[in-house]
Backbone as CSV, one residue per row, in Angstrom:
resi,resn,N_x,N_y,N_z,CA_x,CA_y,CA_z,C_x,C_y,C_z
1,UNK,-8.464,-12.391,-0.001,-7.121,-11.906,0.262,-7.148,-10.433,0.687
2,UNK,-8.348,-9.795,0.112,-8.461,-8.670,0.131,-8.373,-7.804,1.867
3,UNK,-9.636,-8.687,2.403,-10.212,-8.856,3.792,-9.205,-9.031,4.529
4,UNK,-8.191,-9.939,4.181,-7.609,-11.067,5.270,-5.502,-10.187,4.905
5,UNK,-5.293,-9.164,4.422,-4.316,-8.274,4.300,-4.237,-8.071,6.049
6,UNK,-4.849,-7.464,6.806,-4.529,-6.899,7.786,-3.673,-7.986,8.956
7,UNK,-4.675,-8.965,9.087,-4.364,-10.840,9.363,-2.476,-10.779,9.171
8,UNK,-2.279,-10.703,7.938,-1.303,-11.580,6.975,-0.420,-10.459,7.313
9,UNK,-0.099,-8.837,7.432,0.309,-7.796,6.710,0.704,-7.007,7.808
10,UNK,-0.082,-6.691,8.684,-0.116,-5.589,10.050,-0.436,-4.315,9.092
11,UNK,0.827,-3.431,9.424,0.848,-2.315,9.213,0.837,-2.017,8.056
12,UNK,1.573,-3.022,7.090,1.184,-2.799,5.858,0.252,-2.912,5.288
13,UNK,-0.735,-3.664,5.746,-2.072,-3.962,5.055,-3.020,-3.018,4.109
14,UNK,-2.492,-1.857,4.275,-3.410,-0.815,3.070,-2.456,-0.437,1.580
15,UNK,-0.877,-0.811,1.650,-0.247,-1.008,0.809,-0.899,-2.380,-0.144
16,UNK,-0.865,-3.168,1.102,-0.605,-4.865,0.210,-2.054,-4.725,-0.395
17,UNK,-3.403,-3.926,0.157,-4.632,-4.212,-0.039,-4.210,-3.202,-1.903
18,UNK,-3.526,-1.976,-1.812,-3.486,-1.749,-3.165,-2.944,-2.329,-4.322
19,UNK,-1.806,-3.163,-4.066,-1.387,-4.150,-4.781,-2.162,-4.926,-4.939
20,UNK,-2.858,-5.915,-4.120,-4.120,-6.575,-4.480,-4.870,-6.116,-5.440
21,UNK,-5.231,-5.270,-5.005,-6.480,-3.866,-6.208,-5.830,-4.092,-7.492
22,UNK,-4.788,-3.549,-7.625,-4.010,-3.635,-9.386,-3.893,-4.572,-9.504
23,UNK,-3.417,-5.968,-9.266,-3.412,-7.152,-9.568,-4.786,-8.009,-10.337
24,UNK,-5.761,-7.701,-9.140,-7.516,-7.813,-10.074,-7.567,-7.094,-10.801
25,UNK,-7.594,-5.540,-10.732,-7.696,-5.171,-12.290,-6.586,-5.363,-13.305
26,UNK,-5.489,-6.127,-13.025,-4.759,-6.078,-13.893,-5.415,-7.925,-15.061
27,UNK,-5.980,-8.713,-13.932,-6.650,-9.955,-14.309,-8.193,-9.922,-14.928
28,UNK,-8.528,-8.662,-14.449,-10.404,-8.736,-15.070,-10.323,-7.989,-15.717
29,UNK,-11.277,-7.925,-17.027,-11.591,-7.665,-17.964,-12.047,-6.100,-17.607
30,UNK,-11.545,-5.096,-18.180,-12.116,-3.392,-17.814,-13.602,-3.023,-17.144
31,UNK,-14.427,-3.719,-18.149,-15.483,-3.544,-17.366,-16.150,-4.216,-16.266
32,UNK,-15.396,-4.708,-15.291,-15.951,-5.235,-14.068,-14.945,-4.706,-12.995
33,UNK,-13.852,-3.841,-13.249,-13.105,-3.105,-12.472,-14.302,-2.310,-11.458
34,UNK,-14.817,-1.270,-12.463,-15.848,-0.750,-11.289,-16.669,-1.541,-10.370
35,UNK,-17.010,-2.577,-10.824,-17.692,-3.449,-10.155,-16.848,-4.320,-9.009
36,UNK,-16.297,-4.770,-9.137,-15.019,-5.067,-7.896,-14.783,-3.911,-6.856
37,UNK,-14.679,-2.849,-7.688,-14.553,-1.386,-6.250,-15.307,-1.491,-5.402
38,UNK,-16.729,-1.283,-6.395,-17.571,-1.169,-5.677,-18.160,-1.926,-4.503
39,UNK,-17.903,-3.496,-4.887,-18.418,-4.783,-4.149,-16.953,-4.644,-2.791
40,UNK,-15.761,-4.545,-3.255,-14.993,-4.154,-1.781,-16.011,-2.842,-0.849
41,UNK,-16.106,-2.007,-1.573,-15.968,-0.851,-0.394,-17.164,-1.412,0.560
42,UNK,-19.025,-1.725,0.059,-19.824,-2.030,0.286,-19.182,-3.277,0.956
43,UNK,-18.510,-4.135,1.070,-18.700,-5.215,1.731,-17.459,-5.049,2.988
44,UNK,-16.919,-3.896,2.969,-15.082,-3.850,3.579,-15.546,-2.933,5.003
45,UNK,-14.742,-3.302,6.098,-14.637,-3.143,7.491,-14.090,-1.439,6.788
46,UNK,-14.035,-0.515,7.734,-13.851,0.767,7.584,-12.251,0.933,7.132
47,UNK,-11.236,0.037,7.641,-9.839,0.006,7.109,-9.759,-0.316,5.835
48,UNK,-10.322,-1.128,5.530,-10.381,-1.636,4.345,-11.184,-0.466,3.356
49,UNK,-11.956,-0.333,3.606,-12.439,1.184,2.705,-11.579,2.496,2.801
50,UNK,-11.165,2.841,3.976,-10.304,3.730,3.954,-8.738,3.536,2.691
51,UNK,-8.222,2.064,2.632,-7.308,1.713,1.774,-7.987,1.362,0.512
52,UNK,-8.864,1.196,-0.125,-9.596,0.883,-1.422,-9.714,2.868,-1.504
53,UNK,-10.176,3.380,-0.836,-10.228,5.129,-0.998,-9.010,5.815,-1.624
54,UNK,-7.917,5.377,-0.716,-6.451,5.829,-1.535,-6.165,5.685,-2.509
55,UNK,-6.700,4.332,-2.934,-5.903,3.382,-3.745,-6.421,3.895,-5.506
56,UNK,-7.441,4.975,-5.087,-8.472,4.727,-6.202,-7.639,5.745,-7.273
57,UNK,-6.864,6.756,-7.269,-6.251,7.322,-8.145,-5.550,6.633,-8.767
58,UNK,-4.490,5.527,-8.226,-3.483,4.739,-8.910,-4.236,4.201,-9.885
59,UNK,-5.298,3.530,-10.115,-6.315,2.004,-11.003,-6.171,3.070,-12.785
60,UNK,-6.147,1.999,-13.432,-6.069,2.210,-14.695,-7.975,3.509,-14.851
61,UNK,-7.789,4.388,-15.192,-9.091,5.076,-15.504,-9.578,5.611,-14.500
62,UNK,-8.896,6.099,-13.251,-9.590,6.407,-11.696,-10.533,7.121,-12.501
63,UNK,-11.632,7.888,-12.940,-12.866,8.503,-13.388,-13.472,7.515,-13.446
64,UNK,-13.251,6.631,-13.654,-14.758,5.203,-13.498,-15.399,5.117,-12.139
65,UNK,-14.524,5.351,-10.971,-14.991,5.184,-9.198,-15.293,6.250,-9.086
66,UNK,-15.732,7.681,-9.734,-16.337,8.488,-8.996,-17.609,8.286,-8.168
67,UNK,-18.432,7.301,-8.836,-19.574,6.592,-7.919,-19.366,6.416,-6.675
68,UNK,-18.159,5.590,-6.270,-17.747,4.978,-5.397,-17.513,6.014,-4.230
69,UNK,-16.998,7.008,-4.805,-16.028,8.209,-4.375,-17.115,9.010,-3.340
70,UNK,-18.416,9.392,-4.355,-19.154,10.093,-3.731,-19.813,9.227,-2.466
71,UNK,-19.953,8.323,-3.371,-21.160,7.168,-1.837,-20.407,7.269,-0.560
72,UNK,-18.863,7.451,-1.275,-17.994,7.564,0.230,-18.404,8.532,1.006
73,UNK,-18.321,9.622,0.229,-18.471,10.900,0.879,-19.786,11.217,1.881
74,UNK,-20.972,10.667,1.353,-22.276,10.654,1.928,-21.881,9.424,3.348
75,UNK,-21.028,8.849,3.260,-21.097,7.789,4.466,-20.841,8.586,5.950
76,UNK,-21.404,7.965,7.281,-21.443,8.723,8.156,-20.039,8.650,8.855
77,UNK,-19.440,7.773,8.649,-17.999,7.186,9.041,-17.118,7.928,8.589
C-alpha cells in the first residue's frame, strides 16, 4: 500500500504514505517500528523516501530512526 500511494493518491501520496506509516506502527509491536522504516526507505523509489523522511518526526519515539536519518544523509540522491 505503501509503494502503490502514488498509483491510488496523485498528489497526495506523501500525506496518505504518512498515514500509512502511523497506522503500521500503530498495529506492530514497538520494536519492529524501526525495522519497518528502515525496510521502506531501503526498498522505496526516491518519493517514497523523501515522504517516509518527513514523516519521521510525527512516529511515536522519532529518536529510534536516527539510523535511518543519517543513512539518508550519506545517500547521493
Amino acid at each position: 500500500a505503501y509503494a502503490a500511494a502514488k498509483r491510488h493518491f496523485g498528489d497526495r501520496a506523501p500525506q496518505t504514505r504518512t498515514w500509512l506509516l502511523l497506522l503500521a506502527c500503530q498495529r506492530l509491536p514497538a520494536d519492529q517500528h524501526a525495522v519497518l522504516v528502515r525496510d521502506l526507505y531501503r526498498r522505496g523509489d526516491n518519493d517514497e523516501r523523501i515522504a517516509l523522511l518527513q514523516s519521521l518526526h510525527r512516529l511515536p519515539e522519532p529518536a529510534r530512526f536516527v539510523e535511518t536519518a543519517v543513512e539518508a544523509c550519506r545517500s547521493h540522491v
